[in-house]
PDB file of N, CA, C and O in Angstrom, chain B, residues numbered from 101:
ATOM      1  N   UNK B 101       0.836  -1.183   0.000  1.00  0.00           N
ATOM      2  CA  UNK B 101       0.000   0.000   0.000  1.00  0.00           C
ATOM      3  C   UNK B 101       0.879   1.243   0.000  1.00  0.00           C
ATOM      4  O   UNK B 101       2.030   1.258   0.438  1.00  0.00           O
ATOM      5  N   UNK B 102       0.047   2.599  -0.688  1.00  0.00           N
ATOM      6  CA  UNK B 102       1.097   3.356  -0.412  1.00  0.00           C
ATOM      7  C   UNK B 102       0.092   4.705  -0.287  1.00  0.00           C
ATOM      8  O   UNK B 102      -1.102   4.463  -0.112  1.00  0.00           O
ATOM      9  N   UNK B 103       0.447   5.876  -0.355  1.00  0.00           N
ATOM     10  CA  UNK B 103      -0.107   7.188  -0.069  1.00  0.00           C
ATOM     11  C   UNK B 103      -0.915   7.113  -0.890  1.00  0.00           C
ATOM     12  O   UNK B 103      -1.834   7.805  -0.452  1.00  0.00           O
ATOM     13  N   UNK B 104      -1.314   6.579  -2.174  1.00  0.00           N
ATOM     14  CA  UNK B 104      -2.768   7.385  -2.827  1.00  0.00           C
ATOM     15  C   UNK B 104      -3.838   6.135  -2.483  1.00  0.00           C
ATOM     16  O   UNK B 104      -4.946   6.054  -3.012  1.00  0.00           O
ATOM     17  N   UNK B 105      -3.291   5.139  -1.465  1.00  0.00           N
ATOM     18  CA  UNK B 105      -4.094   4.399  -1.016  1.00  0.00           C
ATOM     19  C   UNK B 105      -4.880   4.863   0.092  1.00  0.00           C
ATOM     20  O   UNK B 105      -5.873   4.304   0.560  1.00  0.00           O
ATOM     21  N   UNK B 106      -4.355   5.923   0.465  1.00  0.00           N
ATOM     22  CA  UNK B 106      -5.392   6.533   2.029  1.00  0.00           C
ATOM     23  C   UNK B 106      -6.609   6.781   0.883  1.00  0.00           C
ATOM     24  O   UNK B 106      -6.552   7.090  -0.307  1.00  0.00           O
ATOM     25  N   UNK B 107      -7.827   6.482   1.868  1.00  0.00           N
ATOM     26  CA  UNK B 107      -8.781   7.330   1.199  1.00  0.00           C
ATOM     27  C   UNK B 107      -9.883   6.569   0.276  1.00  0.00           C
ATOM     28  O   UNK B 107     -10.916   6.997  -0.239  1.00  0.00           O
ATOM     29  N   UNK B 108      -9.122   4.945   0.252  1.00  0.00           N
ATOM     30  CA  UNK B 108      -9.400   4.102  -0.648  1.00  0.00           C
ATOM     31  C   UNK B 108     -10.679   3.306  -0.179  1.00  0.00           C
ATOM     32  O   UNK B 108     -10.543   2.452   0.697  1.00  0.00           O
ATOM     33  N   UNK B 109     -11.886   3.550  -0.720  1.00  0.00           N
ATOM     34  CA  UNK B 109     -12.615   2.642  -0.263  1.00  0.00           C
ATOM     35  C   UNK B 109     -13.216   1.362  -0.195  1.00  0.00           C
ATOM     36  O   UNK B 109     -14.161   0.834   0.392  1.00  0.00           O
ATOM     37  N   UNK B 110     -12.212   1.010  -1.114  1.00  0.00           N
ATOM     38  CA  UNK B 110     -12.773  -0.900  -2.036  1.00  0.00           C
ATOM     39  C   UNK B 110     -12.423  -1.383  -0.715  1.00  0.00           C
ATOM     40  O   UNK B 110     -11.598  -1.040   0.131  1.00  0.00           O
ATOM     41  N   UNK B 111     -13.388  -2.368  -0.809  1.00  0.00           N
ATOM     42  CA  UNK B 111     -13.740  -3.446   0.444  1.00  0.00           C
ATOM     43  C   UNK B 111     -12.004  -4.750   0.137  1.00  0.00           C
ATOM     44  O   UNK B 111     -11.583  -5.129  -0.955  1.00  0.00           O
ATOM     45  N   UNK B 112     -11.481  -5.059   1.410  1.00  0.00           N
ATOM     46  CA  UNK B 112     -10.171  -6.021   1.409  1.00  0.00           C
ATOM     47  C   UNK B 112     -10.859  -7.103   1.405  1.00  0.00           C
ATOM     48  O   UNK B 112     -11.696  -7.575   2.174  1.00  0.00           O
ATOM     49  N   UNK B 113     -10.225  -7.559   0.080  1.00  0.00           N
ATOM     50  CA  UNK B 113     -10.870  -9.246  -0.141  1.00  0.00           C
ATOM     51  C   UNK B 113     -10.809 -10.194   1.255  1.00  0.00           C
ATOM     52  O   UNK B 113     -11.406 -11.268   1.312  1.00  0.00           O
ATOM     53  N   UNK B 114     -10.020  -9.665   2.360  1.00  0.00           N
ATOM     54  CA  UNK B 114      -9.584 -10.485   3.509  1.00  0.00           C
ATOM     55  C   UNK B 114      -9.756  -9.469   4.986  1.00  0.00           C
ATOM     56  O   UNK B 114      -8.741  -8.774   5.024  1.00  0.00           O
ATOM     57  N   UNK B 115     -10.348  -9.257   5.774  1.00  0.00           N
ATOM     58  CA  UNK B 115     -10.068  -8.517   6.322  1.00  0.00           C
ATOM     59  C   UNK B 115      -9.441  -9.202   7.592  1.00  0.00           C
ATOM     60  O   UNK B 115     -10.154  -9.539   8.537  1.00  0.00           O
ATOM     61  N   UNK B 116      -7.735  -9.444   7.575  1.00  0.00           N
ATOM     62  CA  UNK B 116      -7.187  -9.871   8.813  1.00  0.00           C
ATOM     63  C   UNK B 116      -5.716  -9.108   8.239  1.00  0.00           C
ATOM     64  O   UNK B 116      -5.176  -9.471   7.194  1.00  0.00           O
ATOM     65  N   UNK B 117      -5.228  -8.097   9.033  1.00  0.00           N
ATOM     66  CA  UNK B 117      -4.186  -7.566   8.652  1.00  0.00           C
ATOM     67  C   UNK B 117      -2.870  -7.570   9.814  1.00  0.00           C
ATOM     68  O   UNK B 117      -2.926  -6.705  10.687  1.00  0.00           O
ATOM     69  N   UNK B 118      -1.886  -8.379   9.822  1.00  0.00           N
ATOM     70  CA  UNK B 118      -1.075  -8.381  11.119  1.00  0.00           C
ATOM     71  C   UNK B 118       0.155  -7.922  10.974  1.00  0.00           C
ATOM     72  O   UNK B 118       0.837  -8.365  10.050  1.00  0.00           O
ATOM     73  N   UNK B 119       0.570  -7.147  11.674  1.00  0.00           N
ATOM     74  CA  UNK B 119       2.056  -6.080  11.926  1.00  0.00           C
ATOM     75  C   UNK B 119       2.911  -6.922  12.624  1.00  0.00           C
ATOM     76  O   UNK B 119       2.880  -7.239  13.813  1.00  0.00           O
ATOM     77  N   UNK B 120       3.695  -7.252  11.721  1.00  0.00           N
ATOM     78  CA  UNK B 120       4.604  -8.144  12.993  1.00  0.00           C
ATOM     79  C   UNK B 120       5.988  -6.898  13.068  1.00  0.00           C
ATOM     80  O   UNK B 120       6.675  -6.403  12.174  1.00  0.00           O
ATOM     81  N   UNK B 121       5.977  -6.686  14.748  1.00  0.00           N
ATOM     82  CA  UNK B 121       6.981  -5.834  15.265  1.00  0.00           C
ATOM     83  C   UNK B 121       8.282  -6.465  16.045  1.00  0.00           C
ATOM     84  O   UNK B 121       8.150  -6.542  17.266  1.00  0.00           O
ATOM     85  N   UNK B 122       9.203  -6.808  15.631  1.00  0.00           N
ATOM     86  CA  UNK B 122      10.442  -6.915  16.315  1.00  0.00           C
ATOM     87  C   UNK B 122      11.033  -6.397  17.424  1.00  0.00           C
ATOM     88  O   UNK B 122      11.659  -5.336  17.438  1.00  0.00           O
ATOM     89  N   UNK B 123      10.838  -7.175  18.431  1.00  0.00           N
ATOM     90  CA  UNK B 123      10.999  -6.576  19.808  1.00  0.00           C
ATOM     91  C   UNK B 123       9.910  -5.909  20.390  1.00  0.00           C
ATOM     92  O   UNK B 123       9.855  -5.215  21.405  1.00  0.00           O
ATOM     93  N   UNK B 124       9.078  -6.227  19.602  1.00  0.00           N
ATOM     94  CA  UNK B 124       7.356  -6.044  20.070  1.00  0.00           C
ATOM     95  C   UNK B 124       6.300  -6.585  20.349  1.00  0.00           C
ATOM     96  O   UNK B 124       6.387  -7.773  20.037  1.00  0.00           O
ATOM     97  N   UNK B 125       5.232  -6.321  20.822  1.00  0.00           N
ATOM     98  CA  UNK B 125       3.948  -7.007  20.578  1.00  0.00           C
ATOM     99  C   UNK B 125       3.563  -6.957  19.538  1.00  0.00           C
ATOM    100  O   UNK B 125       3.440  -5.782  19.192  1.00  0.00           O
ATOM    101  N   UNK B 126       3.026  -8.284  18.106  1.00  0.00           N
ATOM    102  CA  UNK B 126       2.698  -8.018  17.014  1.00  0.00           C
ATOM    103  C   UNK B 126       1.137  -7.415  17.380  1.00  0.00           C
ATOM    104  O   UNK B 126       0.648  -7.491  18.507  1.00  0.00           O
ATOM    105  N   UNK B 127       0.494  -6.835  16.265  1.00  0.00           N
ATOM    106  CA  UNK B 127      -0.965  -6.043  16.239  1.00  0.00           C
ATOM    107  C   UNK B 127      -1.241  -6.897  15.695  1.00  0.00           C
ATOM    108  O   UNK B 127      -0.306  -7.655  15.437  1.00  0.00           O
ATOM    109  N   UNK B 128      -2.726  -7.331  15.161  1.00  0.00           N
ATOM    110  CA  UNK B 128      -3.421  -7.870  14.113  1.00  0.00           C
ATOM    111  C   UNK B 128      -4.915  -6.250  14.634  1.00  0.00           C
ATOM    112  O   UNK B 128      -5.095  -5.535  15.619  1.00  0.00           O
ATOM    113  N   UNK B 129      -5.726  -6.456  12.990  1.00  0.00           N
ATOM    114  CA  UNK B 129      -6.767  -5.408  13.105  1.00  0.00           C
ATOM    115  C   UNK B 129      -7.705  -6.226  12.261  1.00  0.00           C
ATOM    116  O   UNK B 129      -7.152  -7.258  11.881  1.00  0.00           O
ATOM    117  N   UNK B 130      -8.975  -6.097  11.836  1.00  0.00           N
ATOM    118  CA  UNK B 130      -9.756  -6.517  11.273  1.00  0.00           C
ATOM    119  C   UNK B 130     -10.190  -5.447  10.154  1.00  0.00           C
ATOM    120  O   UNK B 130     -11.411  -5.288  10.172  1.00  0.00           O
ATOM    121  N   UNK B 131      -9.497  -4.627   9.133  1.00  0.00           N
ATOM    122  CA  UNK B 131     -10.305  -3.710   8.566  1.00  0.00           C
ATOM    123  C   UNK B 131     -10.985  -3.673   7.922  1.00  0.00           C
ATOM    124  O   UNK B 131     -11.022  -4.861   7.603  1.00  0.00           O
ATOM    125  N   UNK B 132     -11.748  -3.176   7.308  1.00  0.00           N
ATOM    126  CA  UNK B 132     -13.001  -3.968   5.773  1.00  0.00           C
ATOM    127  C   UNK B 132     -12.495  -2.851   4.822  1.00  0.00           C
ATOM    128  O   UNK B 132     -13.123  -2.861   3.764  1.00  0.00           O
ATOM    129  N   UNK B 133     -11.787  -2.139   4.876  1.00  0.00           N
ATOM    130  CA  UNK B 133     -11.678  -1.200   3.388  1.00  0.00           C
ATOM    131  C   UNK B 133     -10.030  -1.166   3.480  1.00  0.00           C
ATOM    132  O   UNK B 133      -9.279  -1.475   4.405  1.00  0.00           O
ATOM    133  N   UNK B 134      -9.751  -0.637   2.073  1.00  0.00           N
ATOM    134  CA  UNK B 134      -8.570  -0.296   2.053  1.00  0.00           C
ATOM    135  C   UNK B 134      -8.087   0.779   2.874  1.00  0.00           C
ATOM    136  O   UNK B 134      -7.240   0.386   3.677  1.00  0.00           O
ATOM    137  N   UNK B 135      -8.370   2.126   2.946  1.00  0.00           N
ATOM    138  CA  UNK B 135      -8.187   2.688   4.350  1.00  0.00           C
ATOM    139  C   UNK B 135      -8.135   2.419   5.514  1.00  0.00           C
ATOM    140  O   UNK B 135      -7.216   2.779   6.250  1.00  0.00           O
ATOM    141  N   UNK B 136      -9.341   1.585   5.947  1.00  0.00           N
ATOM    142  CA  UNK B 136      -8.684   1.190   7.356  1.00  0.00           C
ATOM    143  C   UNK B 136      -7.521   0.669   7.429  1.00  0.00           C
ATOM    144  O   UNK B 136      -6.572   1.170   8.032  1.00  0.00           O
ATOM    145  N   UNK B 137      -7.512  -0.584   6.697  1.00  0.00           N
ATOM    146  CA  UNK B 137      -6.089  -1.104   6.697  1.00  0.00           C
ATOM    147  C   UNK B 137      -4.535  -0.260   6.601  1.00  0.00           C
ATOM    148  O   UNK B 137      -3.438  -0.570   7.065  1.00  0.00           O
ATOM    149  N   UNK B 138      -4.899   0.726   5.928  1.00  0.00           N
ATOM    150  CA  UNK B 138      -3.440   1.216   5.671  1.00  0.00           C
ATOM    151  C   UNK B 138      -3.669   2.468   6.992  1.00  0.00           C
ATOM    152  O   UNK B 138      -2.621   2.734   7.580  1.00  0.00           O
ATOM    153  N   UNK B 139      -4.497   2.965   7.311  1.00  0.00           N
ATOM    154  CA  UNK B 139      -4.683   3.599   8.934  1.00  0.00           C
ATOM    155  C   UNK B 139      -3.978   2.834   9.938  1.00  0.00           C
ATOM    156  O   UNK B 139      -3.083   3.223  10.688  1.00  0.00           O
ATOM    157  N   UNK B 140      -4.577   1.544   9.833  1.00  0.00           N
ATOM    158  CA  UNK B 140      -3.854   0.239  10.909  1.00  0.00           C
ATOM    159  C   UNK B 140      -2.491   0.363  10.941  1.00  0.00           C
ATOM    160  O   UNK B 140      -1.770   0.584  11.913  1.00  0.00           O
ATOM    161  N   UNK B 141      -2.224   0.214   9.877  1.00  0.00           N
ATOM    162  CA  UNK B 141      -0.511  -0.040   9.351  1.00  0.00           C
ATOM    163  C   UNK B 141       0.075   1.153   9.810  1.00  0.00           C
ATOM    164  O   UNK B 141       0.904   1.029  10.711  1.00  0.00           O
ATOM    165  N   UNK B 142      -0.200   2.415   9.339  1.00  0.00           N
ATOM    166  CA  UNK B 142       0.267   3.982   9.869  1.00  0.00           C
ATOM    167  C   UNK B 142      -0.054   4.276  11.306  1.00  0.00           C
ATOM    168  O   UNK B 142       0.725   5.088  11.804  1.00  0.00           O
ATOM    169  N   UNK B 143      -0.880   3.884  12.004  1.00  0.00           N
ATOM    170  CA  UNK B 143      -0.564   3.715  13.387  1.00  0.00           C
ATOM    171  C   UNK B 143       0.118   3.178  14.090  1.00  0.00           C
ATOM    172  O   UNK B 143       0.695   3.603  15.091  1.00  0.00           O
ATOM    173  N   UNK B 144       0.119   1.855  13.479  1.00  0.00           N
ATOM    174  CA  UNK B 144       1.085   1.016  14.462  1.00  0.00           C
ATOM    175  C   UNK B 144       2.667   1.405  14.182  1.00  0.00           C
ATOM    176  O   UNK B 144       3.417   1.571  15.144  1.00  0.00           O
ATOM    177  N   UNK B 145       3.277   1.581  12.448  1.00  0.00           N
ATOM    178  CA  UNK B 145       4.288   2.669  12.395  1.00  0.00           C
ATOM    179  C   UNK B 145       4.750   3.601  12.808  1.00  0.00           C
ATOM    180  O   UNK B 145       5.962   3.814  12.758  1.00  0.00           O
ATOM    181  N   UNK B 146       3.882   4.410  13.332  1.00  0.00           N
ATOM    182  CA  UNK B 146       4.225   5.775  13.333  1.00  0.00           C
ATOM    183  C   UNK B 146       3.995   6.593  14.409  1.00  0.00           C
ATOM    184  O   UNK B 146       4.422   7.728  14.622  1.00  0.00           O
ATOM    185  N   UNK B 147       2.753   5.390  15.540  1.00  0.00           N
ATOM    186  CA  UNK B 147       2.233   5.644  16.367  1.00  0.00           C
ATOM    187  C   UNK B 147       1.216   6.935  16.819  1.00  0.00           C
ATOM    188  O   UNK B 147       1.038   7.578  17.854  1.00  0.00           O
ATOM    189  N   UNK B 148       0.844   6.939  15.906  1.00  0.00           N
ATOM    190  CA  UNK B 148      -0.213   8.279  15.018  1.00  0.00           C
ATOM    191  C   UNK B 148      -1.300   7.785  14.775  1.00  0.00           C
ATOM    192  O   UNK B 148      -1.514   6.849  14.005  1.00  0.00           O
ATOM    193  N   UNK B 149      -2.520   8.721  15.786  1.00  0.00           N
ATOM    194  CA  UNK B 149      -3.589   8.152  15.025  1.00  0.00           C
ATOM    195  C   UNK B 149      -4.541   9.578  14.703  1.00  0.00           C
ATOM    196  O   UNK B 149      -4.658  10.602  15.377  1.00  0.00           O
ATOM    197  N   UNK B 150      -5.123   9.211  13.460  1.00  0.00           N
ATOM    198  CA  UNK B 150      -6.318  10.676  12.896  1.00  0.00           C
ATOM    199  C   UNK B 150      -7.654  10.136  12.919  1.00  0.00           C
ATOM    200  O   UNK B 150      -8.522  10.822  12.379  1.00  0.00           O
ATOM    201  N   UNK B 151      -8.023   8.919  13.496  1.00  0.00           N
ATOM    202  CA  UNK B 151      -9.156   8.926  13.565  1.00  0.00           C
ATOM    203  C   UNK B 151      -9.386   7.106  13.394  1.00  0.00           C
ATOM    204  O   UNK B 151      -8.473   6.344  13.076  1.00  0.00           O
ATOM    205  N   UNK B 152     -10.797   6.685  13.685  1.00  0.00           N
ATOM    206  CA  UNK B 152     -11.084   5.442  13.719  1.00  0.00           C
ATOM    207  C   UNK B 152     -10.679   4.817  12.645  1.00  0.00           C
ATOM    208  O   UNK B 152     -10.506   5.240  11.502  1.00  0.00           O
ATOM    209  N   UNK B 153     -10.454   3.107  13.392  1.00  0.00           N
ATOM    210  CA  UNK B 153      -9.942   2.714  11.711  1.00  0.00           C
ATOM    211  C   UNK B 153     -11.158   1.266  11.464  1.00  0.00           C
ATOM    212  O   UNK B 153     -10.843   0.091  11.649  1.00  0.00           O
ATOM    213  N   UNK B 154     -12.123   1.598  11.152  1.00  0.00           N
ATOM    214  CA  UNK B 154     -13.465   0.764  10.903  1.00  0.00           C
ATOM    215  C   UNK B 154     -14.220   0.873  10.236  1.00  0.00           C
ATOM    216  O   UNK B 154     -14.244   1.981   9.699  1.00  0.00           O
ATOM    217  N   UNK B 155     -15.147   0.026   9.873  1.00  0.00           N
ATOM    218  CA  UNK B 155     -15.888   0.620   8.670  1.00  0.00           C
ATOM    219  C   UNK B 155     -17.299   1.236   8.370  1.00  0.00           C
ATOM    220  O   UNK B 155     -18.085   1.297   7.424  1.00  0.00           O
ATOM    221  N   UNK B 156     -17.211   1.656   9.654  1.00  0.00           N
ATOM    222  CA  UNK B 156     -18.573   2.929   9.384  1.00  0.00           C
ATOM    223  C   UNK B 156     -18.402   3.762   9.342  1.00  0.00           C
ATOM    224  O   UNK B 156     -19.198   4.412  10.021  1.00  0.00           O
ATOM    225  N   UNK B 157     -17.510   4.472   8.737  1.00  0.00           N
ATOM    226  CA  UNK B 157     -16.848   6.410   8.499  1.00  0.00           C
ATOM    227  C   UNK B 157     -18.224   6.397   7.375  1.00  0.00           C
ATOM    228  O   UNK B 157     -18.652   5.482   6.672  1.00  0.00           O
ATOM    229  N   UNK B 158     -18.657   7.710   7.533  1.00  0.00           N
ATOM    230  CA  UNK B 158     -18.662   8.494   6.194  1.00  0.00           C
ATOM    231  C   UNK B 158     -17.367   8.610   5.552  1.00  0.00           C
ATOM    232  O   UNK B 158     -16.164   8.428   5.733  1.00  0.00           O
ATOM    233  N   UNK B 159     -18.254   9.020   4.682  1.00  0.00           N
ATOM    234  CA  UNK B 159     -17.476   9.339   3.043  1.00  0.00           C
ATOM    235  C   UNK B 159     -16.662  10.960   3.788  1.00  0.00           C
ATOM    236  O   UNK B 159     -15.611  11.557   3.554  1.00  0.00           O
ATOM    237  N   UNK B 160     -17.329  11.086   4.338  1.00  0.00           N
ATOM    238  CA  UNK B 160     -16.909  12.759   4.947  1.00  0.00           C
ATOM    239  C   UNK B 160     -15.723  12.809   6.008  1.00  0.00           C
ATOM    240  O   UNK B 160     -14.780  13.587   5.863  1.00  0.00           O
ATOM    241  N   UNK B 161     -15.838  11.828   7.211  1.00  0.00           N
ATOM    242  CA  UNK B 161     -14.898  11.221   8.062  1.00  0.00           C
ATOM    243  C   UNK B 161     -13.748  10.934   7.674  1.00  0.00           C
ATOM    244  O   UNK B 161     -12.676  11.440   8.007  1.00  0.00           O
ATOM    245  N   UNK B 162     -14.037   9.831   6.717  1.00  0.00           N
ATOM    246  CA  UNK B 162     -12.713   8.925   5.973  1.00  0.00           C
ATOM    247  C   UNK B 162     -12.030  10.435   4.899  1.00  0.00           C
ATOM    248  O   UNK B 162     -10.812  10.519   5.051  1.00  0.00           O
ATOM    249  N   UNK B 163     -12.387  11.119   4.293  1.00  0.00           N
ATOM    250  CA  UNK B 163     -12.045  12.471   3.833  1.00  0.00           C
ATOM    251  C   UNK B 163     -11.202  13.266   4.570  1.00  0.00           C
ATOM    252  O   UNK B 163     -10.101  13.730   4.273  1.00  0.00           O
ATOM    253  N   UNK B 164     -12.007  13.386   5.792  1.00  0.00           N
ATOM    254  CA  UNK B 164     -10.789  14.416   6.967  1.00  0.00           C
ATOM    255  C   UNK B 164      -9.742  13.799   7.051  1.00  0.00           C
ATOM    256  O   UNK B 164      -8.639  14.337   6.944  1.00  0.00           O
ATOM    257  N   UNK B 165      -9.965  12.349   7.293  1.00  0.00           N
ATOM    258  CA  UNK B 165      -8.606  11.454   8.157  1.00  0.00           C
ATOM    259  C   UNK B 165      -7.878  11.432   6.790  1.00  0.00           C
ATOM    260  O   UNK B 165      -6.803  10.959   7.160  1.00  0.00           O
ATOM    261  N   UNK B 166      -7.764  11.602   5.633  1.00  0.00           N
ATOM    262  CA  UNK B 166      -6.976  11.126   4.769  1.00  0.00           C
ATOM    263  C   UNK B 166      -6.755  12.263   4.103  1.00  0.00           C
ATOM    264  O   UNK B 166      -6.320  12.044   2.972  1.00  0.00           O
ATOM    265  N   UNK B 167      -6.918  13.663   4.429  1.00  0.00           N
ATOM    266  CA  UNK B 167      -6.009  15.206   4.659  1.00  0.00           C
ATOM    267  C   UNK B 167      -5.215  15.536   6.021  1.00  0.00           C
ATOM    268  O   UNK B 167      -4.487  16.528   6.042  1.00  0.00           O
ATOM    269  N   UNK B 168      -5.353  14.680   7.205  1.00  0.00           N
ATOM    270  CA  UNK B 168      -4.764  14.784   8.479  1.00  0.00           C
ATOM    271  C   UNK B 168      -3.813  13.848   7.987  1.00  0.00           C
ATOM    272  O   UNK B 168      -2.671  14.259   8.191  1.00  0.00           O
ATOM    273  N   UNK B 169      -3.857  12.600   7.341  1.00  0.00           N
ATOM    274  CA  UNK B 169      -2.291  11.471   7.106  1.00  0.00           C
ATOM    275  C   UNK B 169      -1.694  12.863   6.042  1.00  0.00           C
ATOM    276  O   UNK B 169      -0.854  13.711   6.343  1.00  0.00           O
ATOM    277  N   UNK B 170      -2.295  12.746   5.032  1.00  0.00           N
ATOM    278  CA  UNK B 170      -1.494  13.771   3.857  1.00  0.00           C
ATOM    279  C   UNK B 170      -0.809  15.098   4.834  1.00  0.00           C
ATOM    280  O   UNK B 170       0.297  15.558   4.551  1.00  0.00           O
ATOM    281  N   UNK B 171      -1.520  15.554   5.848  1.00  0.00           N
ATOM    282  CA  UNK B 171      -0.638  16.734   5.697  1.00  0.00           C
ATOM    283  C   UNK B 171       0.498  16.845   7.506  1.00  0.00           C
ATOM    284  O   UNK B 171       1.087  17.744   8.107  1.00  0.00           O
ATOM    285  N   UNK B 172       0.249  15.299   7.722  1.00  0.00           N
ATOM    286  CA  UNK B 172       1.078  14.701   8.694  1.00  0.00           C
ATOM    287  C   UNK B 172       2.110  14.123   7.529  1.00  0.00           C
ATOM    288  O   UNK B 172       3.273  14.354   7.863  1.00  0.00           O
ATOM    289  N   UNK B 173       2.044  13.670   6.692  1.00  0.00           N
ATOM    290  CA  UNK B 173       2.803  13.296   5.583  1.00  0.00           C
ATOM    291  C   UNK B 173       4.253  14.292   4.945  1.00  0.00           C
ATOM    292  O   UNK B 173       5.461  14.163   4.748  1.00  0.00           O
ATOM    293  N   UNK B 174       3.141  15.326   4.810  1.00  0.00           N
ATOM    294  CA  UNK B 174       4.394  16.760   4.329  1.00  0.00           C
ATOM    295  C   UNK B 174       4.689  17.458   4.973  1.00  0.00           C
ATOM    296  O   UNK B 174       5.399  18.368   4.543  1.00  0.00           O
ATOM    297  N   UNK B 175       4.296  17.425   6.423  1.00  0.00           N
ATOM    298  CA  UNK B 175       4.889  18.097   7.360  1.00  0.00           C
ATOM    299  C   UNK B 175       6.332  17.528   7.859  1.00  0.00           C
ATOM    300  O   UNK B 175       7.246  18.296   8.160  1.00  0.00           O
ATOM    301  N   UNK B 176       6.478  15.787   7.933  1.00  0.00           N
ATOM    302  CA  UNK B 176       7.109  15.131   8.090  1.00  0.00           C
ATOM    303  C   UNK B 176       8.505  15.046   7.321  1.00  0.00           C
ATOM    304  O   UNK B 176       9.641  15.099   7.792  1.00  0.00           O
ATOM    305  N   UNK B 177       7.903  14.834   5.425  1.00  0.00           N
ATOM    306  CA  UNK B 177       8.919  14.130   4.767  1.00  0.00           C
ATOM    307  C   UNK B 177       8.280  15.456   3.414  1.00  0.00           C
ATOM    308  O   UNK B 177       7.573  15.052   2.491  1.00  0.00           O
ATOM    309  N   UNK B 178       8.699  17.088   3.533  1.00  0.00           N
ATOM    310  CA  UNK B 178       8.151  18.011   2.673  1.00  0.00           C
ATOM    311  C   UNK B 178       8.808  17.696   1.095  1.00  0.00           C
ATOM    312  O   UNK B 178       8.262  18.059   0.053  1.00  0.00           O
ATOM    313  N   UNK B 179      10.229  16.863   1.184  1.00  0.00           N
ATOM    314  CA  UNK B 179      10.388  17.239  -0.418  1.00  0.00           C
ATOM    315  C   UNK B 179       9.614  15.816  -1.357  1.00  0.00           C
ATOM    316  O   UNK B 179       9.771  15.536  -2.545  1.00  0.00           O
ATOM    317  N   UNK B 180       8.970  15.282  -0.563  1.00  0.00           N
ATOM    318  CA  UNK B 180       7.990  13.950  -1.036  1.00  0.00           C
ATOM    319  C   UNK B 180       6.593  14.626  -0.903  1.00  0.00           C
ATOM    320  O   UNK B 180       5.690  13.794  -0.982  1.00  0.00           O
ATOM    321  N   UNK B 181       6.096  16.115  -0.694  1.00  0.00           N
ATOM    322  CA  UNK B 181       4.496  16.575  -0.753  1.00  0.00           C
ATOM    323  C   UNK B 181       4.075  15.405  -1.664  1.00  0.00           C
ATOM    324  O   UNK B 181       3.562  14.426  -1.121  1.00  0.00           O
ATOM    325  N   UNK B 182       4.233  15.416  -2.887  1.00  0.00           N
ATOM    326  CA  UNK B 182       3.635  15.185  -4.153  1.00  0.00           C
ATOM    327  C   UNK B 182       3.062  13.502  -3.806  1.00  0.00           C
ATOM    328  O   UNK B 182       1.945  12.985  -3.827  1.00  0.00           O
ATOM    329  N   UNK B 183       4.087  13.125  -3.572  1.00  0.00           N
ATOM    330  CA  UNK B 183       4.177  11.511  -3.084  1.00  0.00           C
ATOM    331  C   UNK B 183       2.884  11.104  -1.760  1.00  0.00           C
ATOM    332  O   UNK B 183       2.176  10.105  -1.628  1.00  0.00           O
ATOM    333  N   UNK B 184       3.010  12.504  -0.850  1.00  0.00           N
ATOM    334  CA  UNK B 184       1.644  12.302   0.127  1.00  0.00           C
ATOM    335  C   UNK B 184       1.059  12.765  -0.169  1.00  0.00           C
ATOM    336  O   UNK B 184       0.305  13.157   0.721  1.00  0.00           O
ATOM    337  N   UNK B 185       0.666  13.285  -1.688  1.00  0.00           N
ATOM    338  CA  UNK B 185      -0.878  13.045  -1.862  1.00  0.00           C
ATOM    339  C   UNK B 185      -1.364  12.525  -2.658  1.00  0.00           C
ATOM    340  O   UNK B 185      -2.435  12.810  -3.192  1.00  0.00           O
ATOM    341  N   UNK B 186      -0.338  11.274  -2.981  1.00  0.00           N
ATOM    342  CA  UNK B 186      -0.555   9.939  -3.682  1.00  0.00           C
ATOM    343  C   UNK B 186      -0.087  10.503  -5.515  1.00  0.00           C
ATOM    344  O   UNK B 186      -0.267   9.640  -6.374  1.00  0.00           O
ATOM    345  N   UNK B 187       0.318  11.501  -5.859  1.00  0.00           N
ATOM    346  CA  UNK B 187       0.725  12.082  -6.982  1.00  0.00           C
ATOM    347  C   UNK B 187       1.999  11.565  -7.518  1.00  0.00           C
ATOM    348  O   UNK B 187       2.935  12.351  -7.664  1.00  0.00           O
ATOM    349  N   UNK B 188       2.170   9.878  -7.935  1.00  0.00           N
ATOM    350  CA  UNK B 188       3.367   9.541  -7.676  1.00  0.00           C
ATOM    351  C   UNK B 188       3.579   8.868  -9.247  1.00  0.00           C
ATOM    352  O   UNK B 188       2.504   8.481  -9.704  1.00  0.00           O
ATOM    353  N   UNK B 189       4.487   8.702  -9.955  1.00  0.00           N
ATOM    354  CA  UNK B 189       4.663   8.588 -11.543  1.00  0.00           C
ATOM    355  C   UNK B 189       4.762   6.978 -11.238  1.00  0.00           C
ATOM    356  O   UNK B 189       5.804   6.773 -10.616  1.00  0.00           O
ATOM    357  N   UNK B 190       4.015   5.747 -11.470  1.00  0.00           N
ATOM    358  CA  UNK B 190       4.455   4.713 -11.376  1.00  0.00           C
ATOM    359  C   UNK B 190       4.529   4.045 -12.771  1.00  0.00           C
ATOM    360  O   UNK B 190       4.982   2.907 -12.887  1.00  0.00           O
TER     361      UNK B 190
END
């Protein structure tokens, strides 16, 4: 997954997603969309959270939280803006 995946709402053919952390407690999450999942993943990374990661957001909710990752994104890593907001040449 990557940055123009925030935001994404197609349903995960699987919803069991597990972080295995080294020298950690691994996470597992249950998400049903592609956003949650990559929310899951950016929390447990980064230890950052913008909001629930489940699948009853509005369309409006899941919107805020995925301008709070983007602009936690370029605040972070600014000469990659383009890259956090999924604007990426693949």
């Amino acid at each position: 997954m990557t940055s123009h995946h925030i935001g994404d709402g197609r349903r995960l053919p699987e919803q069991s997603i597990w972080v295995r952390r080294v020298g950690s407690r691994d996470r597992q999450a249950q998400p049903w969309y592609v956003h949650d999942g990559l929310e899951f993943a950016l929390k447990v990374i980064t230890g950052r959270a913008f909001g629930p990661q489940n699948g009853h957001l509005l369309p409006s909710q899941r919107a805020r939280n995925t301008r709070k990752w983007q602009a936690w994104c370029v605040e972070r890593y600014p000469a990659q803006a383009d890259a956090c907001h999924g604007k990426t040449d693949m």
